[in-house]
C-alpha positions in Angstrom: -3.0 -2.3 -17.5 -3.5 -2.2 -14.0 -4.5 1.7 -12.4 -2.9 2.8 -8.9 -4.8 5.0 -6.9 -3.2 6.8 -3.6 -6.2 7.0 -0.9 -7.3 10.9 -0.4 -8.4 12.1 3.3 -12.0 13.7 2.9 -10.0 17.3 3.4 -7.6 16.7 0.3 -4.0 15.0 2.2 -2.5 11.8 0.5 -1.2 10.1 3.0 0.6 8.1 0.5 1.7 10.7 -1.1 3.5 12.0 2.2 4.8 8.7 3.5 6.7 8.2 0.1 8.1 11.9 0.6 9.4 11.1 3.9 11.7 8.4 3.0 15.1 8.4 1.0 15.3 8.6 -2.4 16.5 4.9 -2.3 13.6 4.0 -0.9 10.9 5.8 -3.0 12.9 4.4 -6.3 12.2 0.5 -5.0 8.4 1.2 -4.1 7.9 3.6 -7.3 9.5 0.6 -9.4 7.1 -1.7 -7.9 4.3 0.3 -8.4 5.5 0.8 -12.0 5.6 -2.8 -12.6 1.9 -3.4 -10.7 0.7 -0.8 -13.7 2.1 -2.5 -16.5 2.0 -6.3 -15.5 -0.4 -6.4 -12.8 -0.6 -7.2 -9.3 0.6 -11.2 -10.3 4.2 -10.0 -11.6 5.1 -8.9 -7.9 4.4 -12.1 -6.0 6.7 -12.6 -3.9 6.1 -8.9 -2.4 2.7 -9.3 -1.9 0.7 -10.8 1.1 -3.0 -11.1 2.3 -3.7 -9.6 5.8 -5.5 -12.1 7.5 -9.1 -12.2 8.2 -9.4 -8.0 6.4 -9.8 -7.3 2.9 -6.1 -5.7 3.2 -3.3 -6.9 1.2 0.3 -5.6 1.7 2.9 -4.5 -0.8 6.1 -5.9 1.4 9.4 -4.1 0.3 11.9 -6.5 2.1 15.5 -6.6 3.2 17.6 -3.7 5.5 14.2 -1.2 4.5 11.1 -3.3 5.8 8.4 -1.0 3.4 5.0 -1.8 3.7 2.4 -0.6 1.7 -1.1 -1.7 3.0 -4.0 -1.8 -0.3 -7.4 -3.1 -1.5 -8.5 -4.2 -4.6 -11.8 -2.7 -5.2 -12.2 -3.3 -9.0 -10.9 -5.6 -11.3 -7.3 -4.0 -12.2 -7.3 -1.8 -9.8 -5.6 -0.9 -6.5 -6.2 1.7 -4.1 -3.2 2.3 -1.7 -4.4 3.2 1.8 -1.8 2.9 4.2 2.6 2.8 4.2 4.8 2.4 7.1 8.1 1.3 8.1 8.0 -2.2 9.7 9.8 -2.6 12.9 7.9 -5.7 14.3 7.9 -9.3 13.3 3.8 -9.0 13.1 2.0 -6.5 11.3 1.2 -3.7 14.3 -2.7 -3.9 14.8 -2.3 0.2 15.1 -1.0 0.3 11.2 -3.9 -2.5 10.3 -6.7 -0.2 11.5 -5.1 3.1 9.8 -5.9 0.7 6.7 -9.5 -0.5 7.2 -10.3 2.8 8.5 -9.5 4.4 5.4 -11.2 2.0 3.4 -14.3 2.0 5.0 -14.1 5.6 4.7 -13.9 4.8 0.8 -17.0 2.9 0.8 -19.3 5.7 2.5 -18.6 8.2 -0.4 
């Protein structure tokens, strides 16, 4: 069993919490379903959605087709992911802008 964690701001706002909010109910039902299948088969069963950020210790969650979802994560502990960062893709290449929302959070992680 693999637990998901949305990344909290130091003041209390998920930022996770209000990307998945602002998009259509279509939308939140493909990444909830993923998630849902991360937590009972682990980050393995989602493969082909999945997809290391070069040279960062950032993976994305990559909800393809007319949507372009990404969901930006860490795995800090063994069967466990923290969710830092979503946004709608628009580019071919990850934005750098949307890559350092990520490590930014993380490292934020680390000092607490």
């Amino acid at each position: 069993m693999t637990q998901i964690f949305y990344y909290t701001t130091p003041s209390g706002q998920n930022p996770i919490d209000k990307f998945l909010n602002s998009l259509s109910g279509k939308q939140q039902a493909k990444i909830l379903r993923i998630f849902e299948t991360i937590k009972e088969s682990g980050l393995q069963s989602i493969l082909p959605h999945v997809r290391k950020l070069t040279g960062t210790p950032l993976w994305e969650i990559r909800i393809l087709g007319k949507d372009n979802l990404r969901i930006i994560y860490v795995v800090p502990y063994l069967d466990t992911v923290l969710l830092l960062h979503g946004f709608i893709k628009k580019t071919r290449k990850t934005p750098k802008k949307e890559i350092e929302t990520a490590l930014g959070r993380y490292y934020q992680t680390l000092d607490k």
